[in-house]
N, C-alpha and C positions, 0 to 999 in steps of 0.2 A: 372854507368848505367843511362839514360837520361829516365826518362819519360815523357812519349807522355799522355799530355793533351786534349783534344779533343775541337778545339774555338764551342763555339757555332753558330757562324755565317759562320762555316764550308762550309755550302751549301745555303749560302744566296742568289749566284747565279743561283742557280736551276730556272726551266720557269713552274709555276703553277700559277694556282688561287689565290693562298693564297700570293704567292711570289711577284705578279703582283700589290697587293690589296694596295689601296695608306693607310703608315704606321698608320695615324692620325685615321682616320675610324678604321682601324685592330686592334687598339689598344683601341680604345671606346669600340668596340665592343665585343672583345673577353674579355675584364674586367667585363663586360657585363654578358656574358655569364658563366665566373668564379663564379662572386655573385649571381647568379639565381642559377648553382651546390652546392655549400657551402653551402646554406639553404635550400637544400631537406633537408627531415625528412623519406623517405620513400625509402626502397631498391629499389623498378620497378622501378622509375622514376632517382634512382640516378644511375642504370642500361643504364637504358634509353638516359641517358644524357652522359655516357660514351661511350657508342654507336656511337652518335654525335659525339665525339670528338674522336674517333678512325678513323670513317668517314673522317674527317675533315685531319688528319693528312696522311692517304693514297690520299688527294687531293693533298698534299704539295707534295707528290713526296720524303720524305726526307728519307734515310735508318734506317731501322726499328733497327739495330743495334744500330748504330747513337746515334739515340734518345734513347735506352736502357741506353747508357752511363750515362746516366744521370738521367731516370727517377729509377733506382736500386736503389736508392741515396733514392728518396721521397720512392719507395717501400721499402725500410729496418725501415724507421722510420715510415712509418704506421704498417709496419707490429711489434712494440712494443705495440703500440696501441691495435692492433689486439688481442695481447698475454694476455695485461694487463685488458683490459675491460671487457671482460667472467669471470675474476677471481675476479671484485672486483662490476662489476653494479650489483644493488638490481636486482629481478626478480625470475622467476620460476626456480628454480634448475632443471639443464636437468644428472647434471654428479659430481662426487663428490670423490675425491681425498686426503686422509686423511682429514688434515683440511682445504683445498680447494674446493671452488665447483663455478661450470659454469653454469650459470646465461642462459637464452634463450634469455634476452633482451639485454646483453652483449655482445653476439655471435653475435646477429644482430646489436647491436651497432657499433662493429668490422666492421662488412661488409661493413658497410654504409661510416665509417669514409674510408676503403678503396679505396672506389669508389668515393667519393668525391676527395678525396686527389690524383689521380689517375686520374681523369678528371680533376682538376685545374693543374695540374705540365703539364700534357699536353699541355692543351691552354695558360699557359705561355710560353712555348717552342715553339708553333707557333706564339706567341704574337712576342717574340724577337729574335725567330733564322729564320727566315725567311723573315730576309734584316737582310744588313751589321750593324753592333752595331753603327756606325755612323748615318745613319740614323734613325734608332732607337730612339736615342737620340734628334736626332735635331726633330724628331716627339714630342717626350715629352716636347722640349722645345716650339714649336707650341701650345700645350695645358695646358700652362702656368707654367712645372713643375717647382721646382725653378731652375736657371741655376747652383748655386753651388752643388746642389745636383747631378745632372745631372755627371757635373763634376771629383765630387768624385765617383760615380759608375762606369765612364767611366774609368778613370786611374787607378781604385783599378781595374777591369777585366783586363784591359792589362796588368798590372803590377805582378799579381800575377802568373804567369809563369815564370815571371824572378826573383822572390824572392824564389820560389821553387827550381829552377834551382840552386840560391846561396846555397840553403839548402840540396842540393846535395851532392854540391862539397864539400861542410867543411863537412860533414859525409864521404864524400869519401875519403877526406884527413886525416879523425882522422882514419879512417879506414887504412890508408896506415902508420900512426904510432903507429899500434897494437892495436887500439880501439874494446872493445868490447858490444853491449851492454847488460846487466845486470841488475836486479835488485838491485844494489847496492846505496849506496850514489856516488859515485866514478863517475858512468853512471848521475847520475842526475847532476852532477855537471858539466861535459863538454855538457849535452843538455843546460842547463843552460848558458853555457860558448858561444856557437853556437849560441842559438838564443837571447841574448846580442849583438852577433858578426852582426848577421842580423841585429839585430834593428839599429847600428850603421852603415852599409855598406846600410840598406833602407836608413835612414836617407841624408846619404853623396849623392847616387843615385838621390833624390829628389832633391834636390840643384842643381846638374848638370844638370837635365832635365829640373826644371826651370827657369834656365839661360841661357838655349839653347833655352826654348823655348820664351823666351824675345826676344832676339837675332834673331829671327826669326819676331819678332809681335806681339806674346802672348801680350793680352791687359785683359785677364780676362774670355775671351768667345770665346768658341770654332768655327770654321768660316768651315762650312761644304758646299760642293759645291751643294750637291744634292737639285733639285729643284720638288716640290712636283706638282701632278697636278691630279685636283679630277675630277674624271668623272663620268655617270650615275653607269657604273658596281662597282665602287666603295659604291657608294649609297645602289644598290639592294643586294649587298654581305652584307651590315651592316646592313639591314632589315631583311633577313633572320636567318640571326644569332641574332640577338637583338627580332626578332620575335620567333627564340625556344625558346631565353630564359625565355620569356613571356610565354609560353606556358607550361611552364615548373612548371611557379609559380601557373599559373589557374591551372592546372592537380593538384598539390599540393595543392591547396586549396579546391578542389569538394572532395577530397579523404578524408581532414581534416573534412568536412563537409557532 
């Protein structure tokens, strides 16, 4: 049975505001806008700021589904969070469960990490699914990321489709010679045995890609065709967003004070 991975640069070719937005700015910006979320301390405002960035994401145009794919992922691990912080932050006891009890500043601690974490995974999803991961990239390498780094994030996301795919098939085939799985040592020892087998067939995989991609010109750095070109709209879209995120930190500090 094949499963379907969802690229994130799925709909990179969608026609929006955000899609249009030259990568270099999009990407100052909305990192921007991440660290001004991440350090609310206050529900309205990290309310407030998800708001924005639900906004933000019905400009993109991109299916609300889509994007579920993915943000389920960040919503399961906040919501441990969620579970864990009512039960163990100091605070007023609102509820009390043998020897557990939930905290009111835990409750709202919950909230908060939610909404945080919930607006960042967001504007990363706008950050880099809305243009092609190629671009993407040569954005990052414009604002001086390293280029190996670049690199290795580029080929570990392509790649990791097709090492899944290998991890299919050898399940599929142990399965076609009576494999079952189990808790047993027996089960642990052909998971073990499979993904031995991966790291061996990654390993072989790499070699051939890298000697094809010699063979082709690979010189160390990736050679992308796309040519960037900043214009005013560019500008005013990184002001307005760099300017909530401002705005974001003064409301947080009149409230502190």
């Amino acid at each position: 049975m094949h499963l379907h991975l969802p690229e994130i640069d799925e709909f990179a070719h969608l026609n929006s505001p955000i899609h249009s937005w030259d990568a270099r700015v999009k990407i100052i910006s909305l990192l921007g806008l991440i660290i001004s979320v991440v350090l609310l301390d206050r529900i309205l405002l990290a309310f407030f700021g998800l708001s924005f960035c639900i906004i933000l994401v019905f400009i993109s145009k991109i299916p609300l589904r889509f994007l579920f794919a993915y943000l389920k992922w960040v919503l399961l691990f906040a919501l441990f969070f969620a579970i864990i912080m009512p039960l163990t932050a100091p605070g007023d006891e609102i509820a009390s469960f043998d020897f557990l009890s939930v905290s009111k500043e835990g409750v709202l601690l919950a909230i908060l990490i939610v909404l945080r974490a919930t607006s960042a995974a967001l504007l990363v999803f706008l950050m880099i699914g809305t243009a092609e991961l190629s671009v993407t990239m040569k954005a990052l390498g414009e604002l001086k990321v390293p280029n190996k780094l670049i690199q290795i994030f580029m080929f570990a996301y392509r790649y990791i489709f097709i090492f899944i795919e290998e991890v299919e098939k050898m399940f599929t085939a142990a399965k076609a010679r009576a494999f079952k799985e189990k808790t047993n040592i027996q089960t642990l020892k052909i998971v073990g045995f499979i993904l031995g087998m991966l790291f061996v067939k990654s390993y072989e995989r790499s070699r051939r890609v890298y000697n094809a991609m010699v063979a082709r010109g690979y010189t160390g750095r990736l050679k992308i065709l796309h040519e960037f070109h900043l214009g005013r709209k560019d500008f005013i879209r990184g002001f307005i967003i760099l300017g909530f995120a401002i705005l974001l930190q003064i409301l947080a500090y009149r409230f502190r004070h």
